[in-house]
Residue, then its C-alpha position, 0 to 999 in steps of 0.5 A: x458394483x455396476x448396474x444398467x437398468x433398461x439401457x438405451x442408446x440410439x444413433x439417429x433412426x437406429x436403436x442400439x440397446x434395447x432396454x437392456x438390463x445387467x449387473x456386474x459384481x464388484x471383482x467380477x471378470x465379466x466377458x460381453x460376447x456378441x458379433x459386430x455391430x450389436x452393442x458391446x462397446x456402446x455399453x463399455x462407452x456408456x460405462x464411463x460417460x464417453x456416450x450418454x444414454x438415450x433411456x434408462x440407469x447407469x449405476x456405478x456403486x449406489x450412484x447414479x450416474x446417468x445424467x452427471x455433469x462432465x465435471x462430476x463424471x471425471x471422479x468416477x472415470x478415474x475409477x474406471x482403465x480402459x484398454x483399448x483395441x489398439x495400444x493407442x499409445x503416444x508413439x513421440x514419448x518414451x514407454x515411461x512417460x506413456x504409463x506415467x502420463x495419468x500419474x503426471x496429469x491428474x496426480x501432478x506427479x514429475x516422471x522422476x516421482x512416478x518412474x518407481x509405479x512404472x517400474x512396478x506396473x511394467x513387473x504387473x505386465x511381465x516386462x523389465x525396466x529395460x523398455x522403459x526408455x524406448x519409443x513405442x514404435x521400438x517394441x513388438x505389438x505385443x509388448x505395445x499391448x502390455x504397455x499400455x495396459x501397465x498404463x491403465x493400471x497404474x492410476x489404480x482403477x478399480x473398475x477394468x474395462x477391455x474393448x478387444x483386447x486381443x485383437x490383431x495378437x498371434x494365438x500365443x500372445x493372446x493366451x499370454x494377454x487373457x491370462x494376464x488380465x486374469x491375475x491382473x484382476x484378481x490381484x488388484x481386486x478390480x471389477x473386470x469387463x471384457x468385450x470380445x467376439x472371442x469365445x475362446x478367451x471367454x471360456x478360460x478367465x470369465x467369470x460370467x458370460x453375457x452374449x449379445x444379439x442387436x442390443x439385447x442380451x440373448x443369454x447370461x451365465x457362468x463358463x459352464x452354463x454358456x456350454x450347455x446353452x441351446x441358444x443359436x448364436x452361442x452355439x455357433x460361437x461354440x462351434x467355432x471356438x472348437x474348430x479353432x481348437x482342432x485347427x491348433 
């Protein structure tokens, strides 16, 4: 489904991946793990054309996508959700005018024809049509969190990208949201990439791990591999990942 051949991205002076080179599956759940600063969002911001490579292929399904236009990358950016950091959602439009919104803007759909989709995506996420009328800043983080990814799913990508999607939540509430785009991915039947420093949420939905060290990937692997890994920085991950486990 996706491949970067020799990936290059550079800021001025400072090269950010180095030649990297990955595969992804179509329906893969595929988690980058890596400390801040070594790339993972660059490559998830070079995925759908938002940063453009210095070097190197992007390939999404046989196509070449590189050097695309704006106007020719917008088909494949339809194919692609993104979830962000943070909800980033619109705080002065209701909750179903949020996950409307790429349903009124590309489908030219009115919120009447899309609320039956909301409702649907709001079910997908675990929330009721009872929210759908409040702003934003009426519900928890949490339930922001699921909001708007009701919003990404509800355009039907089929690639899912999650740029720290747990990042600000309660232990709990992180569980709920991994799981979440667990059943999330295998019920749309998407291709799934995570980025995250978390190993945790890594060890129980991936189906590949892929860490990253300064734009490199120091190592790759199924859950079980990665245990077994002697690479340095996985193990630190690893220890951490425990000590949090004791500490619960």
């Amino acid at each position: 489904m996706i491949q970067f051949e020799g990936l290059i991205k550079r800021f001025g002076d400072r090269e950010v991946l180095k030649g990297l080179s990955l595969q992804i599956e179509q329906g893969e759940i595929v988690f980058i793990l890596g400390t801040s600063g070594t790339g993972k969002s660059v490559l998830l911001k070079t995925l759908v054309g938002l940063l453009r490579a210095d070097g190197g292929k992007v390939v999404i399904d046989g196509q070449d996508v590189t050097h695309l236009s704006e106007e020719d990358y917008l088909p494949i950016r339809r194919r692609c959700g993104m979830v962000f950091q943070h909800p980033a959602l619109f705080d002065s439009m209701t909750v179903a005018e949020n996950i409307a919104y790429g349903l009124m803007k590309h489908e030219r759909q009115t919120l009447e024809q899309a609320l039956p989709r909301v409702r649907e995506c709001l079910a997908m996420v675990g929330l009721t049509n009872a929210i759908e009328n409040k702003l934003p800043t009426l519900i928890s983080y949490g339930m922001q969190k699921r909001v708007s990814l009701a919003r990404t799913v509800a355009v039907g990508p089929t690639i899912l990208m999650f740029d720290e999607p747990t990042t600000g939540l309660d232990p709990v509430t992180t569980k709920q949201i991994n799981f979440l785009i667990r059943d999330l991915s295998h019920r749309l039947k998407t291709t799934s990439i995570v980025v995250s420093h978390d190993m945790d949420c890594a060890l129980e939905i991936a189906d590949r791990i892929i860490v990253l060290d300064q734009g490199n990937i120091i190592e790759q692997g199924t859950v079980q591999q990665i245990m077994n890994s002697k690479q340095p920085l996985v193990m630190d991950f690893l220890e951490e990942a425990k000590a949090r486990a004791v500490q619960a």
